[in-house]
Biopython code that builds the backbone (N, CA, C, O; Angstrom):
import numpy as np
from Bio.PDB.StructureBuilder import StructureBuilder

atoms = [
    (1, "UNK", "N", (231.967, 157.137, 130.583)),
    (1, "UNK", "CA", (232.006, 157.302, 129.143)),
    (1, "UNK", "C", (232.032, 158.773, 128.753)),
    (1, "UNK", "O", (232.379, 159.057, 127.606)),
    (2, "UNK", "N", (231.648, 159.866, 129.729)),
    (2, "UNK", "CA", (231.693, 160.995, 129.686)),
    (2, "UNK", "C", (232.903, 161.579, 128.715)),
    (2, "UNK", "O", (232.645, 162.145, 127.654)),
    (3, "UNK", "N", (234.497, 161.341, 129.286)),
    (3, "UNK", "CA", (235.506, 162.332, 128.245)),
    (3, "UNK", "C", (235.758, 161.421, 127.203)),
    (3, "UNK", "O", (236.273, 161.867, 126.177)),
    (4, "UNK", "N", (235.410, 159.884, 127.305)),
    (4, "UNK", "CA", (235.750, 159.647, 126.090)),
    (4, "UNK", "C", (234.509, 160.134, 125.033)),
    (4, "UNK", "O", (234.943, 160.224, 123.885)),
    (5, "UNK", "N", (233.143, 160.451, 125.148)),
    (5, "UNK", "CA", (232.617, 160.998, 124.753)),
    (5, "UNK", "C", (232.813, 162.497, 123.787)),
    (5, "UNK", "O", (232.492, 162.982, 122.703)),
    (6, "UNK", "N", (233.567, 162.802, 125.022)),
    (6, "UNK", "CA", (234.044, 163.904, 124.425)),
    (6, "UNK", "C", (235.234, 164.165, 123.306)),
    (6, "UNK", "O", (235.513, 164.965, 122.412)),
    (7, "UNK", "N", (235.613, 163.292, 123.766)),
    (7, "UNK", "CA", (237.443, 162.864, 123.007)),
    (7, "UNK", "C", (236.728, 162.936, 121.810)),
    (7, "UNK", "O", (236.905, 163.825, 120.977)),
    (8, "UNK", "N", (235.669, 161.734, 121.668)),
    (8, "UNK", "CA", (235.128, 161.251, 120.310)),
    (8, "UNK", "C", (234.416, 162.462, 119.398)),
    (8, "UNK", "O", (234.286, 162.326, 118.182)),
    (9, "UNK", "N", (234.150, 163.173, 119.822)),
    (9, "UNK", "CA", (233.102, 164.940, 119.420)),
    (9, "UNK", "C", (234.918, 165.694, 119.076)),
    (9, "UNK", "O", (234.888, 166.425, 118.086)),
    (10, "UNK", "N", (235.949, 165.619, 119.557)),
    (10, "UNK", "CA", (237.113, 166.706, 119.445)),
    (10, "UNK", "C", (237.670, 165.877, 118.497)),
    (10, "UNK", "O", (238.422, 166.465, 117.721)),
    (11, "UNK", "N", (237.518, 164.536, 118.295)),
    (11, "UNK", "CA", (238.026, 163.771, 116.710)),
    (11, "UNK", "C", (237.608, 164.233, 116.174)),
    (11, "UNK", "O", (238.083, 165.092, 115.432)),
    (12, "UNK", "N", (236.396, 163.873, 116.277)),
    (12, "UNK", "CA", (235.313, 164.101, 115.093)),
    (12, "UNK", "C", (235.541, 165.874, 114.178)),
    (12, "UNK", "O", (235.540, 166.086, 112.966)),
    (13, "UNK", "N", (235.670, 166.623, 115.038)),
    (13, "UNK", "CA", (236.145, 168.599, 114.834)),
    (13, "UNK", "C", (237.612, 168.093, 114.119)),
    (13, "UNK", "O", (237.770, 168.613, 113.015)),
    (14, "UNK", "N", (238.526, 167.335, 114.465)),
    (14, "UNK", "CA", (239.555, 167.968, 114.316)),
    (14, "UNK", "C", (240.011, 166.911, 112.557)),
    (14, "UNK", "O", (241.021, 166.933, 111.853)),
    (15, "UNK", "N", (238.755, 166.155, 112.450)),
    (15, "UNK", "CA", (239.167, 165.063, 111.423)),
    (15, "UNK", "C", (238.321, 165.810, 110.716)),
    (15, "UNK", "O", (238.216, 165.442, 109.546)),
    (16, "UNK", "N", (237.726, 166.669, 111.003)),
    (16, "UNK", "CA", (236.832, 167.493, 110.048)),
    (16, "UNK", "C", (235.656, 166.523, 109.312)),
    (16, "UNK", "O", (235.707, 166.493, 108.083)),
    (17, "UNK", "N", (234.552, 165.691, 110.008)),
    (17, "UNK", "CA", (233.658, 164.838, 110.546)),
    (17, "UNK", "C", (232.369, 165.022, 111.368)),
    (17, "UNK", "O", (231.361, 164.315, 111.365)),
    (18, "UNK", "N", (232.613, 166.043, 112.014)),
    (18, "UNK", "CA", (231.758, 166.356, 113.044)),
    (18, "UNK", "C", (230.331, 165.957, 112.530)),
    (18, "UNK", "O", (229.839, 164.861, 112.796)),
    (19, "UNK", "N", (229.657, 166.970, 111.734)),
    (19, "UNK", "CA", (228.349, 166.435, 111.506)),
    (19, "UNK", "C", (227.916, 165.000, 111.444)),
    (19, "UNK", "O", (227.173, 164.437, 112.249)),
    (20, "UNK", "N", (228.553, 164.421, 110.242)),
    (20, "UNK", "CA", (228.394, 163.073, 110.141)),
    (20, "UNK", "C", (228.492, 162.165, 111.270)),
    (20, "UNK", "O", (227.703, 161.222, 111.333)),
    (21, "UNK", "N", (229.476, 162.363, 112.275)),
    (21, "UNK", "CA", (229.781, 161.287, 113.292)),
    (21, "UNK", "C", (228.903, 161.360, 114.489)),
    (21, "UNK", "O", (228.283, 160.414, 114.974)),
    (22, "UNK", "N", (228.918, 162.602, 114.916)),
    (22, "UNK", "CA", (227.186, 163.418, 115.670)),
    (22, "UNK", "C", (226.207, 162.977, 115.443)),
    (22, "UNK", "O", (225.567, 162.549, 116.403)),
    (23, "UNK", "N", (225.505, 162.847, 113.804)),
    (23, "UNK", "CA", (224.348, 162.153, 113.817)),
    (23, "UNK", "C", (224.730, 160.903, 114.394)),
    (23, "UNK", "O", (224.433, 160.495, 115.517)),
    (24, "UNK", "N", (225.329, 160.405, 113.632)),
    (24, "UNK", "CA", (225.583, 158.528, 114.033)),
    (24, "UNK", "C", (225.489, 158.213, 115.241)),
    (24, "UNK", "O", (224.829, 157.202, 115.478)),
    (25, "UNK", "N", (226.112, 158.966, 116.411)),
    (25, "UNK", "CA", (226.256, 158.566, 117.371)),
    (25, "UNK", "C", (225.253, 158.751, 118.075)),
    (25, "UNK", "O", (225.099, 158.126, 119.124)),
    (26, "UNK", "N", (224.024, 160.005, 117.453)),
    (26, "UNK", "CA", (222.994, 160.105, 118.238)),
    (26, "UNK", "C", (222.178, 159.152, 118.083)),
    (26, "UNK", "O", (221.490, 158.751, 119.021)),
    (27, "UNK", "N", (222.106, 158.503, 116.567)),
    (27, "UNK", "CA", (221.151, 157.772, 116.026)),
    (27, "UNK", "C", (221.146, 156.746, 116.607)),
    (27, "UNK", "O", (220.024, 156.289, 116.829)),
    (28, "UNK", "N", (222.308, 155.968, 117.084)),
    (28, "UNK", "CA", (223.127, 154.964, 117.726)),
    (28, "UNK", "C", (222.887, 154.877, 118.965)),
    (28, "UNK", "O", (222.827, 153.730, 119.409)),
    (29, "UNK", "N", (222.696, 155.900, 119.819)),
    (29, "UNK", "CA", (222.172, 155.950, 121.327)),
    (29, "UNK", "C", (220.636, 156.285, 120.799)),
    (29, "UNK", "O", (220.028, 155.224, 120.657)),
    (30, "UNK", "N", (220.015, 157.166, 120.545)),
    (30, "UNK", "CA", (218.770, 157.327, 120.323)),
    (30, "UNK", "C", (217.662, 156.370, 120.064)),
    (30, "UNK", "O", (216.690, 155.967, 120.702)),
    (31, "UNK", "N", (218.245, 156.129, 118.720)),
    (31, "UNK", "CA", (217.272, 154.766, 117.997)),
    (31, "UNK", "C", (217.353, 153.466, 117.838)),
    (31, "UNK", "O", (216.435, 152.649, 117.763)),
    (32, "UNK", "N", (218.890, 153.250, 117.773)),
    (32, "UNK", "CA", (218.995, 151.838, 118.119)),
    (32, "UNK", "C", (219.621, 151.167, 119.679)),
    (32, "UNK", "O", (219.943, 150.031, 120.028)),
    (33, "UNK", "N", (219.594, 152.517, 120.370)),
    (33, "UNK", "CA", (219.209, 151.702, 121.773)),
    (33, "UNK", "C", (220.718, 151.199, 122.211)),
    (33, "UNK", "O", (220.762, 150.323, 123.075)),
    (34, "UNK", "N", (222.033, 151.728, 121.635)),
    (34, "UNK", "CA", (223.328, 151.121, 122.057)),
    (34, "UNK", "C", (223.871, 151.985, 123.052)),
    (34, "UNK", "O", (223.523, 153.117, 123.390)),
    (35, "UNK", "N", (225.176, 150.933, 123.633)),
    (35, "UNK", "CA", (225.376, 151.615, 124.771)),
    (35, "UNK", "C", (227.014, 151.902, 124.016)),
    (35, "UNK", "O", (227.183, 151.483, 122.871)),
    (36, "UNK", "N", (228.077, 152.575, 124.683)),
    (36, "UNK", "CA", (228.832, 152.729, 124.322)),
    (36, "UNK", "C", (230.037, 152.525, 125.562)),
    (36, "UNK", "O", (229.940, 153.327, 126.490)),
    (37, "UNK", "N", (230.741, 151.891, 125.613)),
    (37, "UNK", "CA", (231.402, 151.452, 126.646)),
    (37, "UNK", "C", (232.939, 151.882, 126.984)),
    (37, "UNK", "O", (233.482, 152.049, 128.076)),
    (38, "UNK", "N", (233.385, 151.986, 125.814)),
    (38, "UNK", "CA", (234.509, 151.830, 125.387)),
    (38, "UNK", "C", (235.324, 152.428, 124.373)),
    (38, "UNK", "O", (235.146, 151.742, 123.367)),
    (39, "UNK", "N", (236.105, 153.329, 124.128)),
    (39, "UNK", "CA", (236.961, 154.151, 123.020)),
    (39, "UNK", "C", (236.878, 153.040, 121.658)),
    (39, "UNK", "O", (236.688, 153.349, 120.481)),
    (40, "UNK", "N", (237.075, 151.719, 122.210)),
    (40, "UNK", "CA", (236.578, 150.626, 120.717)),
    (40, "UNK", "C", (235.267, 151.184, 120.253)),
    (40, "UNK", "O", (235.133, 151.597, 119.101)),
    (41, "UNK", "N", (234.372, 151.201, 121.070)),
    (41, "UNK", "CA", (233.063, 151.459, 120.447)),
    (41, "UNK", "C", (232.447, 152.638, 119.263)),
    (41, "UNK", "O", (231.687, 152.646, 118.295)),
    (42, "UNK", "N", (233.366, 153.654, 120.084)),
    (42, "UNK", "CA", (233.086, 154.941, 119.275)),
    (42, "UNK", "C", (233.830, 154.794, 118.029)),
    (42, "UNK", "O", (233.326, 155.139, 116.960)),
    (43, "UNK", "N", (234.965, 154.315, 118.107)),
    (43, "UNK", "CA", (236.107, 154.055, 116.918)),
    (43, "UNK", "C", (235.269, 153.203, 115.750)),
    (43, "UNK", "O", (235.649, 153.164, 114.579)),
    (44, "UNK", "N", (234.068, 152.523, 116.246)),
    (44, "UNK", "CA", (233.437, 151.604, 115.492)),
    (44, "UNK", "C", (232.777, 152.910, 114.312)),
    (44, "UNK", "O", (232.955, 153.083, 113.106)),
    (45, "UNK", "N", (232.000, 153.624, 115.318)),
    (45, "UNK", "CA", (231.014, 154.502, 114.230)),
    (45, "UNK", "C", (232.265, 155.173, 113.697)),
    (45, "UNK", "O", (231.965, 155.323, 112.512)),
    (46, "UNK", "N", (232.984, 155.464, 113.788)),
    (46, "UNK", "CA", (233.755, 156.333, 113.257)),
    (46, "UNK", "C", (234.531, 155.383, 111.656)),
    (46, "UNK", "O", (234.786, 155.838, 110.541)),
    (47, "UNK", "N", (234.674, 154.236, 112.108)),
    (47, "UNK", "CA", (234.688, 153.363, 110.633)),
    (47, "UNK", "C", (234.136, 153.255, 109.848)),
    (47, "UNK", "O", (234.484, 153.223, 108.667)),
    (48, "UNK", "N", (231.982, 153.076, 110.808)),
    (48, "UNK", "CA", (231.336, 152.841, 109.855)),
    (48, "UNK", "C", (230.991, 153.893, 108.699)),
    (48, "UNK", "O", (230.486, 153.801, 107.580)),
    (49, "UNK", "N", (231.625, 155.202, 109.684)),
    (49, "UNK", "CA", (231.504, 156.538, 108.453)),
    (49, "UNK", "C", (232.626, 157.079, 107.726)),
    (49, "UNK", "O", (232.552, 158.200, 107.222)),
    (50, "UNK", "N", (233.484, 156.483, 107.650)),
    (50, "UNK", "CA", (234.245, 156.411, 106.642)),
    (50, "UNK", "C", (235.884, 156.674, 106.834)),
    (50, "UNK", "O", (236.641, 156.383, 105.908)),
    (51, "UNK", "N", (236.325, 157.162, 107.908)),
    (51, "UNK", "CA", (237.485, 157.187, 108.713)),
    (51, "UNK", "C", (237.799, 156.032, 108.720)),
    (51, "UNK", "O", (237.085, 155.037, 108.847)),
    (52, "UNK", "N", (239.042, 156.133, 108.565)),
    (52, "UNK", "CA", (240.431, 155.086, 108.852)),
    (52, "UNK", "C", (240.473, 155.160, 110.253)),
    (52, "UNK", "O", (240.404, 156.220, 110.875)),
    (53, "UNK", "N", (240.603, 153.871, 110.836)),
    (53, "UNK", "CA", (240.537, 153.615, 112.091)),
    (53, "UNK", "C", (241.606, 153.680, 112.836)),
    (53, "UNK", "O", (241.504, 153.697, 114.063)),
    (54, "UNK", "N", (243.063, 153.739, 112.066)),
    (54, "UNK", "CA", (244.396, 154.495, 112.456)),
    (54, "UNK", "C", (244.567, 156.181, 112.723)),
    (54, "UNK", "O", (245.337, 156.855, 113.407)),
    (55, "UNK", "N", (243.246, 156.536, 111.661)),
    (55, "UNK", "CA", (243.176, 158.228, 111.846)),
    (55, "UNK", "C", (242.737, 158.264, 112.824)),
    (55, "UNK", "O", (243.258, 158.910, 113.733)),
    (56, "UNK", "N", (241.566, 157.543, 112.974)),
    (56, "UNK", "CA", (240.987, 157.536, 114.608)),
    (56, "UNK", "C", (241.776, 157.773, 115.533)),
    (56, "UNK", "O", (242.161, 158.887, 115.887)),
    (57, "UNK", "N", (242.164, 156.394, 116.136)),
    (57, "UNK", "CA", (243.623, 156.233, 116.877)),
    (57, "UNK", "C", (244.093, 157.477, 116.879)),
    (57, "UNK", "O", (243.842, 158.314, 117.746)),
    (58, "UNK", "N", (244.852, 157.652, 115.823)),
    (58, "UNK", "CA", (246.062, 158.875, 116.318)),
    (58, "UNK", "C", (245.383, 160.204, 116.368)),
    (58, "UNK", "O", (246.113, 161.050, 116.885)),
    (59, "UNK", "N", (244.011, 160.734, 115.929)),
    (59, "UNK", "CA", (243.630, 161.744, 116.227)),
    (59, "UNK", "C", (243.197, 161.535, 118.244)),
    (59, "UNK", "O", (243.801, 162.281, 119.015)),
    (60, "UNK", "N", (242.450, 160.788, 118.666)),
    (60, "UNK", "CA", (241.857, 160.294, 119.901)),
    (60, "UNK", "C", (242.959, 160.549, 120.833)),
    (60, "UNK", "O", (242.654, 161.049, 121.915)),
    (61, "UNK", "N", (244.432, 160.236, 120.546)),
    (61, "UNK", "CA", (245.329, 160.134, 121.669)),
    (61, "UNK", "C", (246.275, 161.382, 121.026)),
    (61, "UNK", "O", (247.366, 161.449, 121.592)),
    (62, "UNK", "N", (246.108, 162.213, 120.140)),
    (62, "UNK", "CA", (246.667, 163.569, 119.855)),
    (62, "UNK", "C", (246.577, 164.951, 120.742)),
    (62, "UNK", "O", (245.552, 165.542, 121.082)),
    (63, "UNK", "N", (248.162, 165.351, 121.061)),
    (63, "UNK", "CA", (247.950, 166.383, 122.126)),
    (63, "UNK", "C", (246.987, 167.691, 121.534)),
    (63, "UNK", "O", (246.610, 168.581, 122.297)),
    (64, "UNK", "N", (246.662, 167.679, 120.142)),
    (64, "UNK", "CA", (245.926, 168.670, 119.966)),
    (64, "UNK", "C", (244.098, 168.261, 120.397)),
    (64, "UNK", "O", (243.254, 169.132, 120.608)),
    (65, "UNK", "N", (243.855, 166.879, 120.439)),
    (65, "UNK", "CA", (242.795, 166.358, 120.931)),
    (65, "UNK", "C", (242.698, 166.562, 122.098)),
    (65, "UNK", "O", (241.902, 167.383, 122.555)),
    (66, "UNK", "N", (243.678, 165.686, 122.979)),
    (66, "UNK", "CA", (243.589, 166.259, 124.706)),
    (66, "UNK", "C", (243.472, 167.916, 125.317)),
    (66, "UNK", "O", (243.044, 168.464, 126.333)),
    (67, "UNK", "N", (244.218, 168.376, 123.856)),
    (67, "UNK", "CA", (244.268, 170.368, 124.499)),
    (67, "UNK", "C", (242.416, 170.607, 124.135)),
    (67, "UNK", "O", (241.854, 171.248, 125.023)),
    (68, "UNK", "N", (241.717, 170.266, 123.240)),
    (68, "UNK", "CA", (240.126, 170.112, 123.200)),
    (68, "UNK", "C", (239.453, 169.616, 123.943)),
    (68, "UNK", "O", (238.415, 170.198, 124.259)),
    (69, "UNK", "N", (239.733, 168.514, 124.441)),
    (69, "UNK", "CA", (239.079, 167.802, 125.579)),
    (69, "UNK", "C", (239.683, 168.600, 126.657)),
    (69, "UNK", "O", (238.541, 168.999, 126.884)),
    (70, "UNK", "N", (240.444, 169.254, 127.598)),
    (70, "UNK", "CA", (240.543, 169.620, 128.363)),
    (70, "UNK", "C", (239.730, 170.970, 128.349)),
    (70, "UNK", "O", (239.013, 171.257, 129.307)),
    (71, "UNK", "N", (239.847, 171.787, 127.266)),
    (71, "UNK", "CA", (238.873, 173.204, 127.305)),
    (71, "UNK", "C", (237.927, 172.855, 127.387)),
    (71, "UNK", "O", (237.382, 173.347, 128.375)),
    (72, "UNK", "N", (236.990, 171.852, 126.575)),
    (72, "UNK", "CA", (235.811, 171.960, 127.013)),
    (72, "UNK", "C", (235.605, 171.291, 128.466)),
    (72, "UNK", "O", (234.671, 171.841, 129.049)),
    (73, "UNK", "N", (236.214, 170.254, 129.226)),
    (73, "UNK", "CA", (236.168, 169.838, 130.335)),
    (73, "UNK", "C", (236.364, 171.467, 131.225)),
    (73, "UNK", "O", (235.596, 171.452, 132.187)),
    (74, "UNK", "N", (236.911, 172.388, 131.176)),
    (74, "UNK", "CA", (236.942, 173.471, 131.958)),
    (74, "UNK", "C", (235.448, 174.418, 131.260)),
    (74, "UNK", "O", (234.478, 174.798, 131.917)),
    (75, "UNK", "N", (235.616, 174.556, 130.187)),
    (75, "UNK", "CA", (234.068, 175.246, 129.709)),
    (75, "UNK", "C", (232.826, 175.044, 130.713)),
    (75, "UNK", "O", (232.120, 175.810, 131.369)),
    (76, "UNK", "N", (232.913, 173.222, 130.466)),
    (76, "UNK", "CA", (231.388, 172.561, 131.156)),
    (76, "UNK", "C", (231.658, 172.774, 132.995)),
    (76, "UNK", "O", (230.793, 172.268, 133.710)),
    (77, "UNK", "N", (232.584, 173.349, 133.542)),
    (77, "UNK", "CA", (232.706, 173.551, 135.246)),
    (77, "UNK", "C", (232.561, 175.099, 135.415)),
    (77, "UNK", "O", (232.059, 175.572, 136.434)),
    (78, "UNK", "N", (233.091, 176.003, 134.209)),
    (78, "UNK", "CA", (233.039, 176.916, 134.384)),
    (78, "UNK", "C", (231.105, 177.502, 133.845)),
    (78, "UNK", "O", (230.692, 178.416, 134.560)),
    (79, "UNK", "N", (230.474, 177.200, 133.151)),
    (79, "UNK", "CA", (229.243, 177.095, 132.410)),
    (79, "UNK", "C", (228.531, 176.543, 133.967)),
    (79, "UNK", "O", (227.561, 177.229, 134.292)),
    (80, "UNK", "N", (228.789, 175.721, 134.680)),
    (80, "UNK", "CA", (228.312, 174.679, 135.355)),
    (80, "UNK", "C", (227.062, 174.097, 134.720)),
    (80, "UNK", "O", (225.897, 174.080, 135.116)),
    (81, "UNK", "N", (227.622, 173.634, 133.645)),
    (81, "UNK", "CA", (226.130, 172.730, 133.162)),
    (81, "UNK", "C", (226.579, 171.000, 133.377)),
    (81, "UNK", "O", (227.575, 170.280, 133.303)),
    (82, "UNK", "N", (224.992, 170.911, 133.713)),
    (82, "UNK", "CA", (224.925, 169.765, 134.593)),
    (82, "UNK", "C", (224.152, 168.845, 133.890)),
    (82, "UNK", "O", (223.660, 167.930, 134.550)),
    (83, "UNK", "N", (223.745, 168.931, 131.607)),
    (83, "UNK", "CA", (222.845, 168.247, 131.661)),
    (83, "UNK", "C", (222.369, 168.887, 130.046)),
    (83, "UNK", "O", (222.136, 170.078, 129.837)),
    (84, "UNK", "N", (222.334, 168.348, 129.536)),
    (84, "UNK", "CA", (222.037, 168.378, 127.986)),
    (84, "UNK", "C", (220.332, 168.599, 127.693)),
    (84, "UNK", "O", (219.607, 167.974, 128.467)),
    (85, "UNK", "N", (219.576, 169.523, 126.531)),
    (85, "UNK", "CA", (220.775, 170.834, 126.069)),
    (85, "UNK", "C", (221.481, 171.477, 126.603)),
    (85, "UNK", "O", (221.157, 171.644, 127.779)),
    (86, "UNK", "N", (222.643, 172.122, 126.210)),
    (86, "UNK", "CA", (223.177, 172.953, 127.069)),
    (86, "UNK", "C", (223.636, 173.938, 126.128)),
    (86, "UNK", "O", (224.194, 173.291, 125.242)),
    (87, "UNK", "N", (223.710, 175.475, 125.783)),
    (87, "UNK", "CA", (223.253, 176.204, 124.760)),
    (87, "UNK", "C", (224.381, 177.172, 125.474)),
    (87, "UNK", "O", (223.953, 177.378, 126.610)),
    (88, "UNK", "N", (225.684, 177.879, 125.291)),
    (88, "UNK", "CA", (226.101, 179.210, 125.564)),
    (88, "UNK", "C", (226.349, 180.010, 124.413)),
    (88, "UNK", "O", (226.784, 179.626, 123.327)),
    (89, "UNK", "N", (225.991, 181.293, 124.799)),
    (89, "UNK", "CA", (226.286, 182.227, 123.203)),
    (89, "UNK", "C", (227.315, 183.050, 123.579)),
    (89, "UNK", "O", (227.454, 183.475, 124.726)),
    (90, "UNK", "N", (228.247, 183.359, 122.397)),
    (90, "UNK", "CA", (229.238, 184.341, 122.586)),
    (90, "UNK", "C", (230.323, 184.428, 124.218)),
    (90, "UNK", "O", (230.988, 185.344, 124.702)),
    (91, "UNK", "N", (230.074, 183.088, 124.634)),
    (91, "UNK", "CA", (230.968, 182.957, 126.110)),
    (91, "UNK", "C", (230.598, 183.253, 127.140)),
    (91, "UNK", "O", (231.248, 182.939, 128.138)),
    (92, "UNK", "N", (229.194, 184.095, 127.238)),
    (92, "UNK", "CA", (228.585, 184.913, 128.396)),
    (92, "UNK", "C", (227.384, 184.586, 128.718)),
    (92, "UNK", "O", (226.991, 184.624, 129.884)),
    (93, "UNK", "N", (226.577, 184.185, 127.614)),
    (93, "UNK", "CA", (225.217, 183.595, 127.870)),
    (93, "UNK", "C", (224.750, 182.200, 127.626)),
    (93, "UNK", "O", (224.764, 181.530, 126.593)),
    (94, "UNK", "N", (224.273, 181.889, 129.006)),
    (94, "UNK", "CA", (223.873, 180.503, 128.820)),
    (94, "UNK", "C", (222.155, 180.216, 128.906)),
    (94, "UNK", "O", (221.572, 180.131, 129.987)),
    (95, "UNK", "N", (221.687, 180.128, 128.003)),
    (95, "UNK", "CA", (219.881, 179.822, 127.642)),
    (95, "UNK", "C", (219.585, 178.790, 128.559)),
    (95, "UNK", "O", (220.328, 177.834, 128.781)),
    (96, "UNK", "N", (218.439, 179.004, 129.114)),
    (96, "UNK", "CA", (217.657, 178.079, 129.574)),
    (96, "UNK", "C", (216.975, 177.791, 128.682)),
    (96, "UNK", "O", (216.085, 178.579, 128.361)),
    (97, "UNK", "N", (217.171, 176.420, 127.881)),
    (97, "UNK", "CA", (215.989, 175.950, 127.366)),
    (97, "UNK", "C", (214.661, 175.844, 127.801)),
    (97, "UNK", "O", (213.820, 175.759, 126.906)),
    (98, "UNK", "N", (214.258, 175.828, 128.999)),
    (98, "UNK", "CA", (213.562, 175.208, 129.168)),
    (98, "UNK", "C", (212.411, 176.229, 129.108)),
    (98, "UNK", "O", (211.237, 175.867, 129.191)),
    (99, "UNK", "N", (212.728, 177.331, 128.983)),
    (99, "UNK", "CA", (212.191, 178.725, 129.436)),
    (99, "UNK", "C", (211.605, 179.126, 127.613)),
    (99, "UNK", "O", (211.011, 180.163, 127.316)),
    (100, "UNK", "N", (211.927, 178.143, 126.743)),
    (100, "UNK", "CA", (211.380, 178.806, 125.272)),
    (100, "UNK", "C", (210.417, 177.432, 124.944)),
    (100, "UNK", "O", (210.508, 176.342, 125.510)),
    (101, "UNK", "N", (209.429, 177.830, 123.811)),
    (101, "UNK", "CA", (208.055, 176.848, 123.509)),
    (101, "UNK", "C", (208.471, 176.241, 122.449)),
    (101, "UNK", "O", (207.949, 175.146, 122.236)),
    (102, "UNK", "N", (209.434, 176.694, 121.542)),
    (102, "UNK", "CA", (209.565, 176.095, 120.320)),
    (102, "UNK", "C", (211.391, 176.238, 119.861)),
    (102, "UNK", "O", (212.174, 176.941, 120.499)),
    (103, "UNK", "N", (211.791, 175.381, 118.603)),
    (103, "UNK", "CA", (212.677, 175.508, 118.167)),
    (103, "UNK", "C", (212.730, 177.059, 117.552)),
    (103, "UNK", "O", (213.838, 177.582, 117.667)),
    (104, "UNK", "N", (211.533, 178.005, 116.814)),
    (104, "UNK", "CA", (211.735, 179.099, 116.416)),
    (104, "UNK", "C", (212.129, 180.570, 117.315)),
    (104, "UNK", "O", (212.733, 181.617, 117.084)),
    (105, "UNK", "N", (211.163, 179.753, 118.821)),
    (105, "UNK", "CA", (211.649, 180.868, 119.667)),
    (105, "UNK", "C", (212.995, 180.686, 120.058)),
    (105, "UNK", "O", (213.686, 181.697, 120.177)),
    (106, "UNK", "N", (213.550, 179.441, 120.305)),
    (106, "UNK", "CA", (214.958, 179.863, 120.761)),
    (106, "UNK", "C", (215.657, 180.261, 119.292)),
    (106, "UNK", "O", (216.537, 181.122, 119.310)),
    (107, "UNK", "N", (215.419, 179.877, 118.501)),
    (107, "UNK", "CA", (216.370, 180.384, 117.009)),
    (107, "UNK", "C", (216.429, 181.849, 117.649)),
    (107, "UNK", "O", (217.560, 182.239, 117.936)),
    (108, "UNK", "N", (215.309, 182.754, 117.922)),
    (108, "UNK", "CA", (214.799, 184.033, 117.700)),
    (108, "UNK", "C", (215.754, 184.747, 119.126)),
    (108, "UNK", "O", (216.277, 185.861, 119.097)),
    (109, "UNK", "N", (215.808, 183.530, 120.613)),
    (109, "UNK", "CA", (216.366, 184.476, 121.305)),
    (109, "UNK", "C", (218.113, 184.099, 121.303)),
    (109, "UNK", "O", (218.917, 184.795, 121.923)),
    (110, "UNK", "N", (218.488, 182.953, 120.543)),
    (110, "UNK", "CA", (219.732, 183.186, 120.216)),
    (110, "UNK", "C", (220.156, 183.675, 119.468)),
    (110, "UNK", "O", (221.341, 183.903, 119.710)),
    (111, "UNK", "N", (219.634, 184.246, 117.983)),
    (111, "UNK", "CA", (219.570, 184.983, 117.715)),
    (111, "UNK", "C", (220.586, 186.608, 118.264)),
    (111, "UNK", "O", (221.658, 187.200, 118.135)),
    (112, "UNK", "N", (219.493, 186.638, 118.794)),
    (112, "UNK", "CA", (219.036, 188.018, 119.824)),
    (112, "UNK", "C", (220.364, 188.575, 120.274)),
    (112, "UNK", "O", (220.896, 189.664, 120.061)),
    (113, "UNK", "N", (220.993, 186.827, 121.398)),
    (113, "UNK", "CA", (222.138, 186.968, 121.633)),
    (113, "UNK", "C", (223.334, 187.036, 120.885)),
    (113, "UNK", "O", (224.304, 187.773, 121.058)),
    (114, "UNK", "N", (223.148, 186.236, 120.097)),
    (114, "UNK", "CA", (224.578, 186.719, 119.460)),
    (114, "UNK", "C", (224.845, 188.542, 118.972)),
    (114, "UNK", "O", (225.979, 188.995, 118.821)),
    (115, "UNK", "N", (223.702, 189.297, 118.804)),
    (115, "UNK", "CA", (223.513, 190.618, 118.242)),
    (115, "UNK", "C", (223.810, 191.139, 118.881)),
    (115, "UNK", "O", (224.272, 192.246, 118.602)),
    (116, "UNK", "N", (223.717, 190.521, 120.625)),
    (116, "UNK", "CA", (223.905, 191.925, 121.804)),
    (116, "UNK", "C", (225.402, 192.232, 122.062)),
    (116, "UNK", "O", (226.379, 191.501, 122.224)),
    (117, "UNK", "N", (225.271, 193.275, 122.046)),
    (117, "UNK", "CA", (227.115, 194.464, 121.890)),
    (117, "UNK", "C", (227.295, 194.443, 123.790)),
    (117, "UNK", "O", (226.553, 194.658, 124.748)),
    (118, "UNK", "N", (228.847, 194.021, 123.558)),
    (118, "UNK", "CA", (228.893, 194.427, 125.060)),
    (118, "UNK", "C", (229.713, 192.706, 125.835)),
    (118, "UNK", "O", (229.923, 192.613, 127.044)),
]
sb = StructureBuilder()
sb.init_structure("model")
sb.init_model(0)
sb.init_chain("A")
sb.init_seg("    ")
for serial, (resi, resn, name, xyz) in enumerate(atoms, 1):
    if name == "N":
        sb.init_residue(resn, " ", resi, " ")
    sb.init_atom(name, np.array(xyz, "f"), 0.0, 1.0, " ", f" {name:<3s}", serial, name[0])
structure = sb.get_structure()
């Protein structure tokens, strides 16, 4: 379910959606416990938020979709992240979450990063 995952996140950007379909889908795995199996499935939330399910379609199988899904498929090998969060700033830095106590400290050291020259 991995690139269609992804497919569904490069609709979502390119239908200009993102936020809205992000929550849903988290809320959707998160809280109500669904699984997602299938390009039908995602196409579902994407109805229930207000997309035409033909926009769907033709955004999902659009070469400007696949040219998104393929960068970030090279991003996540080149990043080698293996595992959500996964946080890079400005192309060069990748945060260890795991290494900050709060949402304010990482605000504070991404932050940080985006400021650093160079």
């Amino acid at each position: 379910m991995g690139e269609e995952m992804v497919r569904a996140f490069a609709a979502a950007e390119m239908l200009e959606v993102e936020p809205a379909i992000s929550n849903a889908i988290f809320d959707s795995i998160h809280n109500k416990r669904q699984n997602f199996t299938s390009r039908d499935d995602l196409r579902s939330i994407f109805v229930a938020n207000g997309v035409d399910g033909k926009k769907f379609d033709s955004a999902a199988s659009s070469f400007v979709v696949n040219g998104m899904v393929s960068q970030m498929e090279k991003n996540t090998m080149n990043y080698k992240i293996r595992g959500v969060p996964a946080l890079v700033v400005n192309g060069k830095y990748q945060v260890n979450t795991g290494s900050v106590k709060s949402i304010e400290e990482l605000n504070e050291l991404v932050s940080y990063l985006v400021n650093l020259k160079g």
